[in-house]
N, C-alpha and C positions, 0 to 999 in steps of 0.2 A: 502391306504392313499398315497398321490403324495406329493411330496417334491419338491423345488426347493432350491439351492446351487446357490448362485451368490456371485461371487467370493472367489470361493469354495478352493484357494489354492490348498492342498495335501488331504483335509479331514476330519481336527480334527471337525470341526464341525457335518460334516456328519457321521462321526462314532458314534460320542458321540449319534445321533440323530436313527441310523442305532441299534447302540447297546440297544438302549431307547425303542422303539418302534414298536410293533405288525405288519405286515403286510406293512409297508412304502417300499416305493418306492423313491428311492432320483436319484434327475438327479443333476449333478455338472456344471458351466459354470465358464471356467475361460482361460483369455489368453495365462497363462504363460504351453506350452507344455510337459516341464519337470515335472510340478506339473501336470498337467492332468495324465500322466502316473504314475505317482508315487499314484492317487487316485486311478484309476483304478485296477494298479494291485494288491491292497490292500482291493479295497473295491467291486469288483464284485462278491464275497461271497455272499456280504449282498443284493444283487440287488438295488447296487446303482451304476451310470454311469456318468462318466463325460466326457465333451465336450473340444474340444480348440476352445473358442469364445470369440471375445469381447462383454462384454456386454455394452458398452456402445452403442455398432455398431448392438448390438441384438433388433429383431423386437417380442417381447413378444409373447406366446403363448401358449398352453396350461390350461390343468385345474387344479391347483394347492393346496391345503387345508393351504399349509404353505408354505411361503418363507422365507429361514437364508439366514445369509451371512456373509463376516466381508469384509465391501469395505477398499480401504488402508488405512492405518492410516499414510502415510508421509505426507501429509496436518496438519494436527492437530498434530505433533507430537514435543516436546520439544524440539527435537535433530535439529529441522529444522526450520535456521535460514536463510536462505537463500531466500526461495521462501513458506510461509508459508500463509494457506489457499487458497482463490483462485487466487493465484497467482504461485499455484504447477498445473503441469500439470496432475495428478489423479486426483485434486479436482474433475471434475465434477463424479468421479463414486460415490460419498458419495449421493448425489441430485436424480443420477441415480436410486439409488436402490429405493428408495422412487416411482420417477415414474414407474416401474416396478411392486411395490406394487398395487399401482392406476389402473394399464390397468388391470391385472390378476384377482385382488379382492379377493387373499386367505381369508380364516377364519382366518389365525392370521401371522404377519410376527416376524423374532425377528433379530436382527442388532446389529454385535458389533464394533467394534471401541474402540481406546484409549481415556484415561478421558479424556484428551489435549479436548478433546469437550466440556467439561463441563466449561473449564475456561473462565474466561473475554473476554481473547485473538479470542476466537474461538464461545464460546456460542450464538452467534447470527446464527450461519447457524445452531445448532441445533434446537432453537426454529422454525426458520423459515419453517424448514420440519417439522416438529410438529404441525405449522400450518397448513402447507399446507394439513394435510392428518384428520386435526380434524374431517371431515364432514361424513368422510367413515369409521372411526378408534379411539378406545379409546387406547391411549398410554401412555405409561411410561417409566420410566427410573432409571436406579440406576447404581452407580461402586461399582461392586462387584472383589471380591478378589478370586484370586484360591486356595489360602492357606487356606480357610475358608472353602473350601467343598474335602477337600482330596489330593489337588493338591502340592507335597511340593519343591510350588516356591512363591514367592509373584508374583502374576500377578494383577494388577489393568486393571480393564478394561470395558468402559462401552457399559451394555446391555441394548439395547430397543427391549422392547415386544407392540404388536399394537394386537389389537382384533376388527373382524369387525364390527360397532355398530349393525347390523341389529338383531346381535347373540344375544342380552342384555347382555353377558359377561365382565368382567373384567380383563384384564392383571394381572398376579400374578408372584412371584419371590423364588429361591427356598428356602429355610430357611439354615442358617449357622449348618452345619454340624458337626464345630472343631472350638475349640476356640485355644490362643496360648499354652495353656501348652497341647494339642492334638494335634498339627500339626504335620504332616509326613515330617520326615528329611530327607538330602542329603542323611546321611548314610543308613538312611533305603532303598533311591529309587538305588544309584547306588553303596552302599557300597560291593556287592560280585564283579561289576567290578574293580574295585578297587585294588580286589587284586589281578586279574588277567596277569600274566605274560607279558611282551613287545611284542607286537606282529604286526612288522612294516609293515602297508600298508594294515591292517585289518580295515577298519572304526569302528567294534561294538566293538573291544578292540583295542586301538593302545596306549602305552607310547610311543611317537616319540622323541627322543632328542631334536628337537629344539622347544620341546612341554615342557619343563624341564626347571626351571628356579628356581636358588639358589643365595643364599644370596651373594651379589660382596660388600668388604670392608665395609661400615657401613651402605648400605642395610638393613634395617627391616621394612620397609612399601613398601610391593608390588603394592600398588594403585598408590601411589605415583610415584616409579621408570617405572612403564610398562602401568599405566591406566585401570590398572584391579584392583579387588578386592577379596580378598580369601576369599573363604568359608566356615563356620564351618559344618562337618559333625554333627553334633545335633542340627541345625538348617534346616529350610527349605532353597533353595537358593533363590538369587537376581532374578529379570525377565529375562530368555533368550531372547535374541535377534535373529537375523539375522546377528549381527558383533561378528564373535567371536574371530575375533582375537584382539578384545578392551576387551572384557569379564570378565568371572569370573575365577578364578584360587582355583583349587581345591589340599588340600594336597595329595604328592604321601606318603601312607604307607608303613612301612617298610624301612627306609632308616635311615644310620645314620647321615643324614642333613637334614635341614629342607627342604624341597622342594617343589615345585609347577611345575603344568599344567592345560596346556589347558583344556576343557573337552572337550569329543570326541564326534562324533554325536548321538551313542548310548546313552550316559548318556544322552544330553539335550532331545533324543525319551525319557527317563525312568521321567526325568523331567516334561517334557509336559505332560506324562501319555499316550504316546502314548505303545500299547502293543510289546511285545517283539516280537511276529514274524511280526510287522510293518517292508516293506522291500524297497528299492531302486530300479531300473531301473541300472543296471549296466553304462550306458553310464553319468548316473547324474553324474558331479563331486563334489570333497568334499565339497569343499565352495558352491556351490549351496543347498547341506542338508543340509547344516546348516541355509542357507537362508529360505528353506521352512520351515525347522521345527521352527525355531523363530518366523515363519509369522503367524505359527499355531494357532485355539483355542486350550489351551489343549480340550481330548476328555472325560474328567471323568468331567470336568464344561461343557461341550456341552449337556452328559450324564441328570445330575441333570437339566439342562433348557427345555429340552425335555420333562423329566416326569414333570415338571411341566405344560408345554405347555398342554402334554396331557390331564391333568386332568383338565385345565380349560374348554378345550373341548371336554370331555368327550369320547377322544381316548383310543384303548386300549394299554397297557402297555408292555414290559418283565419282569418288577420286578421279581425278586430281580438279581441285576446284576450275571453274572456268572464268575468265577472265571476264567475256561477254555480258553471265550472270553476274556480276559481282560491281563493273561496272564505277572504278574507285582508282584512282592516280597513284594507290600506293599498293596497286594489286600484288603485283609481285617482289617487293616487301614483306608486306605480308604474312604470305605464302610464298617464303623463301626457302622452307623447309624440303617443299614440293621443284622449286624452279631452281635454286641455287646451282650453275655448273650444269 
């Protein structure tokens, strides 16, 4: 089975899909060269391979059964007030993918993006691809949540699934996993970092001092003083970004103040669900991990869109996930669906 990955970032898509599925083959397309390498040396285990390509500048080829992707979401995205829809210069990779779709002719393509598409503001260039691909493609669409199938972050975010008409098939979507008294907490995903000693100039453990912020005179709303917001360990967290130094602030345990920091690039990998021996390109610097990994799908929601893809098409499966590949303290959490009893 042949995969395509356009605009493949670092992977979480491709894992999730890598981890999913019997016998695939995923090829990755994406400009940004730091994320190609960080896909690569991650994901050519799984005989999956990524390129440094633009795709908007790419001449389509190959024979494909599936095309994902997640084109950017700074066009559509709430924070972007400046140059928003097609007035951002990514806009046209959102339209691209679609044409890509059109020349290949997979059996089923699937596209994620931020909901910012579904609103007033933006929903006309959804519909408008939606039309455009009626004739070739039944499609749909939903914003789904990460936090509803194992993921413990709130990530909204919406997925369109396309199925080719000729198939007689229907687009399908994967069923909610966890409701809120079930979701997977901060503390369950990076609570043993946590308590992990200082360790300066480590990215998967670092307390850094100037990562360390306590209460200045009548200080007691961190949102307020720094534009961040703390996080309850018994909760799932806010959505990671790609800005973290605006982010969330998590408590340091053990201390006799109250305190806060950053979180490190490991916790936002344990976040996303990406696994623990997920690794870096030594030359990546730290703000660009943190950029990739915010860009990321997580890869346990890539994971559940997969086996559903498959079984609309009657692909074969890995079920039931493995613990070994997956490699995450809240494994079977989770994938409680599969373990429970």
């Amino acid at each position: 089975m042949q995969i395509l990955d356009l605009y493949c970032g670092m992977g979480g898509l491709s894992l999730g899909f890598a981890l999913a599925l019997r016998d695939a083959e995923i090829t990755g397309l994406d400009i940004d060269r730091d994320a190609v390498e960080t896909y690569n040396l991650n994901l050519n285990r799984f005989r999956a391979r990524a390129y440094v390509q633009d795709v908007i500048k790419w001449k389509p080829e190959g024979d494909y059964d599936v095309v994902i992707g997640g084109s950017p979401c700074q066009p559509f995205s709430r924070a972007n007030v400046k140059n928003p829809g097609e007035k951002h210069p990514l806009f046209p990779t959102f339209p691209r993918f679609f044409d890509i779709v059109l020349e290949l002719k997979p059996k089923a393509f699937l596209l994620e993006n931020v909901k910012g598409l579904t609103t007033k503001r933006f929903r006309r260039y959804l519909d408008r691809e939606l039309s455009r691909i009626s004739r070739a493609y039944v499609a749909e669409w939903r914003v789904l949540n990460a936090v509803n199938y194992g993921v413990p972050q709130k990530r909204e975010r919406l997925i369109i699934i396309g199925v080719r008409r000729d198939l007689g098939l229907r687009p399908s979507f994967p069923k909610t996993t966890h409701g809120e008294k079930s979701w997977v907490t901060l503390g369950e995903a990076i609570g043993d970092l946590l308590a992990l000693p200082p360790a300066k100039g480590n990215t998967a453990k670092p307390i850094v001092p100037d990562h360390v912020m306590t209460p200045r005179g009548g200080w007691d709303n961190p949102r307020s003083d720094w534009g961040s917001r703390v996080m309850s360990l018994e909760r799932p967290t806010y959505t990671i970004t790609e800005k973290h130094r605006s982010g969330q602030l998590v408590p340091v345990p053990h201390t006799s103040l109250t305190m806060y920091r950053r979180l490190t690039v490991r916790e936002c990998l344990r976040i996303q669900s990406f696994p623990d021996w997920w690794r870096f390109p030594e030359h990546v610097s730290v703000s660009k991990r943190y950029r990739l990994v915010g860009d990321a799908t997580p890869p346990i929601l890539a994971y559940r869109l997969a086996v559903t893809i498959a079984r609309v098409l009657g692909l074969e499966t890995r079920e039931p996930p493995r613990e070994e590949e997956w490699q995450l303290p809240y494994f079977k959490r989770a994938f409680v669906d599969y373990f429970d009893g």
